[in-house]
matplotlib code that plots the C-alpha trace (Angstrom):
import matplotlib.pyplot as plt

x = [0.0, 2.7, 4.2, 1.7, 0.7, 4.2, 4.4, 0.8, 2.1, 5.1, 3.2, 1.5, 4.7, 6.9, 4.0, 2.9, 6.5, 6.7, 3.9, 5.2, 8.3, 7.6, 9.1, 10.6, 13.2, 16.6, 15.2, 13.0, 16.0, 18.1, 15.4, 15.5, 19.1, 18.5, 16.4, 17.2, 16.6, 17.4, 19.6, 17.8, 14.4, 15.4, 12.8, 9.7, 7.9, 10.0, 10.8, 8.6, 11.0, 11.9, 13.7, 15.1, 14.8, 16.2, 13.2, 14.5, 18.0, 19.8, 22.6, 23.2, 25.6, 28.0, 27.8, 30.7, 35.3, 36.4, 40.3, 42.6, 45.9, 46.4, 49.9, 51.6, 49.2, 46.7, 43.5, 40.6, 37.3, 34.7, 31.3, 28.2, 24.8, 23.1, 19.5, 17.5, 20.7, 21.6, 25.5, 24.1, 20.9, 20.1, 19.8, 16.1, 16.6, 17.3, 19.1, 19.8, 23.3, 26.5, 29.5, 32.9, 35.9, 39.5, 42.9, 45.8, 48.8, 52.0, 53.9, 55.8, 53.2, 53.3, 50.2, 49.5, 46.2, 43.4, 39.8, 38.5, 38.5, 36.4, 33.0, 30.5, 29.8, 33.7, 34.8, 35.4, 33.6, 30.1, 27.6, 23.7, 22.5, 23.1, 23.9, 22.7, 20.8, 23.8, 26.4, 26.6, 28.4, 30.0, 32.4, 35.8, 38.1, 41.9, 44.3, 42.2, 45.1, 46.3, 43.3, 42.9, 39.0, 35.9, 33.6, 34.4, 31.7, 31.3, 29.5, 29.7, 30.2, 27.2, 28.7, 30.5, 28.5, 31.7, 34.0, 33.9, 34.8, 35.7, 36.6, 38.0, 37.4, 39.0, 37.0, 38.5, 38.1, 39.0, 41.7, 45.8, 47.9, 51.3, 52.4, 50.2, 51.1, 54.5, 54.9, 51.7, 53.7, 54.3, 51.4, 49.9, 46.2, 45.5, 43.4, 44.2, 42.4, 41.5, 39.5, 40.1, 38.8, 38.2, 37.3, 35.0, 36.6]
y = [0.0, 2.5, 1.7, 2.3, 5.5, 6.5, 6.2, 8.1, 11.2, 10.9, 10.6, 13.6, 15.7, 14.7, 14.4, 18.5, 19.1, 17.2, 19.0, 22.3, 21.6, 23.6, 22.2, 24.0, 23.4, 24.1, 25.4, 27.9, 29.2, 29.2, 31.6, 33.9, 34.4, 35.5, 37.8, 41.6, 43.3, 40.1, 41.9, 44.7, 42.6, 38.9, 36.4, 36.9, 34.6, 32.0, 33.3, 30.4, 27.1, 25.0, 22.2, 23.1, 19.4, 18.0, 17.3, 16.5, 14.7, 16.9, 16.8, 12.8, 13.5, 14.8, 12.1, 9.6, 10.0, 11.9, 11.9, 14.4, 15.9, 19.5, 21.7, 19.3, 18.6, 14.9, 15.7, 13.3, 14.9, 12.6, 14.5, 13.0, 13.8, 15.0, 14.9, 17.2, 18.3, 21.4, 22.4, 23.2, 21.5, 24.9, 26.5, 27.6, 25.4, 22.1, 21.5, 18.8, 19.4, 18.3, 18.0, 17.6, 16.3, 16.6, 14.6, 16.3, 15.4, 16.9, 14.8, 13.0, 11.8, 14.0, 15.4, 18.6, 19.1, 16.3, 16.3, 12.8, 12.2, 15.0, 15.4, 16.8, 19.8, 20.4, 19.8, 23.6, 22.4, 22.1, 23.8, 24.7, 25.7, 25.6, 28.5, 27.3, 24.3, 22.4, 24.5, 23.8, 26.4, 25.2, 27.1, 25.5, 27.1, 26.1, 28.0, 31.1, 32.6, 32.9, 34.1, 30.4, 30.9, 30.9, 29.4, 25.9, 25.6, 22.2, 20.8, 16.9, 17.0, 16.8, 14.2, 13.0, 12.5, 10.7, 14.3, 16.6, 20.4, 22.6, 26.0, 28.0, 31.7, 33.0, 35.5, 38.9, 40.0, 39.2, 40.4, 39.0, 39.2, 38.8, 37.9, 34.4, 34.1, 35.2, 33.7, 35.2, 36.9, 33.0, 31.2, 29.2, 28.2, 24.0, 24.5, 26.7, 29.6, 27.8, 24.7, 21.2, 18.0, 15.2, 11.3, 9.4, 6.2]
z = [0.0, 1.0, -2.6, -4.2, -2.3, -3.4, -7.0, -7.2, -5.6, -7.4, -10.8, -9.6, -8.7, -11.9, -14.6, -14.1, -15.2, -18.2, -19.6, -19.3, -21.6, -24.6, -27.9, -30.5, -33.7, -34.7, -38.2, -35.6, -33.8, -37.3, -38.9, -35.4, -35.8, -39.6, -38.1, -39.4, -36.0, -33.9, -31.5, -30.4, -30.4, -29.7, -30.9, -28.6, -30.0, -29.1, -25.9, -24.0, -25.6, -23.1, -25.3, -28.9, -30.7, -34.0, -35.4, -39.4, -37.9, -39.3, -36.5, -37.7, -40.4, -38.2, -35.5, -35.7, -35.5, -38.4, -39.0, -41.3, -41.5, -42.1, -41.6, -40.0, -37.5, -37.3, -36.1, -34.6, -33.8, -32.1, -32.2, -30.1, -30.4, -27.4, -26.9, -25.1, -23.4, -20.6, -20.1, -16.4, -15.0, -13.7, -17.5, -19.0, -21.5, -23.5, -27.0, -29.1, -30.0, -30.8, -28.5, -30.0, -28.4, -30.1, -30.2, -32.0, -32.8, -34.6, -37.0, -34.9, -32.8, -29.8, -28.4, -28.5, -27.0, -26.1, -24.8, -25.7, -21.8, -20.9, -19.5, -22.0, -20.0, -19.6, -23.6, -24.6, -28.0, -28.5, -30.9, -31.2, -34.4, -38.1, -39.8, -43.0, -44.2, -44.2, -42.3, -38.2, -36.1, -32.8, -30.1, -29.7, -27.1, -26.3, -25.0, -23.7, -22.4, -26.1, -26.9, -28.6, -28.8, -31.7, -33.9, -35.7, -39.0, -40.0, -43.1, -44.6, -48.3, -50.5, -53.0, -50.2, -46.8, -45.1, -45.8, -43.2, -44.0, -40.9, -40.8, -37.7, -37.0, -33.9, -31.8, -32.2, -28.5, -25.1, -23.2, -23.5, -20.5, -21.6, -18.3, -19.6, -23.4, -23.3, -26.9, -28.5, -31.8, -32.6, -31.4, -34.0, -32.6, -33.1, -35.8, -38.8, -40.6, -43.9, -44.7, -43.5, -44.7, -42.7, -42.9, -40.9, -39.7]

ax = plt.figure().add_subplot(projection="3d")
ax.plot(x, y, z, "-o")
ax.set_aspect("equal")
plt.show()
């Protein structure tokens, strides 16, 4: 009796908050960031999303390892679909998303930066929209103190769904203290300023 006593009031707590998730689409939030005045006004009229989904599967192209080589530098990205997914449990709310996580490796085999072992919320690369129909913008960040921080685009070849393109565009703000990247004239961030194609093992 006290069982089952239990599991009705815990119906009754749990089930009131499942209904109030309010489902919405990445092609939603892709048109509100096309939006011409999207910055002064937001998107009110998406304003009460709770949980952003992938309702076409778009996001399953990019799921999978995908290997390259590029300026003397091997690169493996792992990227994971995440469903209904907070960074914090504390956030408004839910994506489905992509996280990455990133081994490379200069030419002689030495690693120069890894991530594989990470905790999602803890990866420094994740993304949560496309910019395009077939264009998905994440944030990567390295070294910070080298101002080592931006978007990674990543799109899967038309012809060629197991190519990966990714492009890196480093943010053009923040704040270097030299005292923490003495070296900054030379840095060269992990991933370069053009194009690099990738294969999916």
């Amino acid at each position: 009796m006290k069982n089952t006593l239990f599991i009705i009031i815990f119906l009754f707590i749990v089930l009131p908050f499942k209904a109030q998730q309010v489902i919405g689409t990445l092609e939603q939030f892709e048109e509100c960031s096309k939006r011409p005045n999207r910055d002064q006004e937001g998107c009110p009229d998406l304003e009460n999303i709770t949980y952003v989904k992938d309702t076409n599967n778009r996001l399953d192209q990019f799921v999978g390892t995908w290997k390259g080589n590029s300026n003397g530098k091997q690169y493996e990205i792992k990227l994971e679909k995440k469903i209904n997914y907070k960074d914090d449990p504390t956030d408004r709310r839910s994506w489905d998303m992509i996280i990455g996580r990133v081994l490379i490796k200069d030419n002689s085999g030495n690693i120069l930066y890894n991530s594989m072992d990470k905790p999602d919320n803890k990866t420094n690369f994740s993304g949560y929209n496309f910019q395009n129909s077939r264009t998905y913008v994440m944030s990567f960040t390295g070294n910070y103190d080298c101002l080592e921080a931006g978007d990674i685009f990543i799109e899967t070849r038309l012809n060629n769904p197991n190519e990966m393109a990714i492009f890196y565009e480093q943010d053009k703000d923040g704040w270097l203290n030299p005292q923490k990247c003495p070296n900054f004239s030379t840095f060269i961030p992990l991933f370069p300023h053009q194009k690099v194609f990738l294969t999916k093992q």
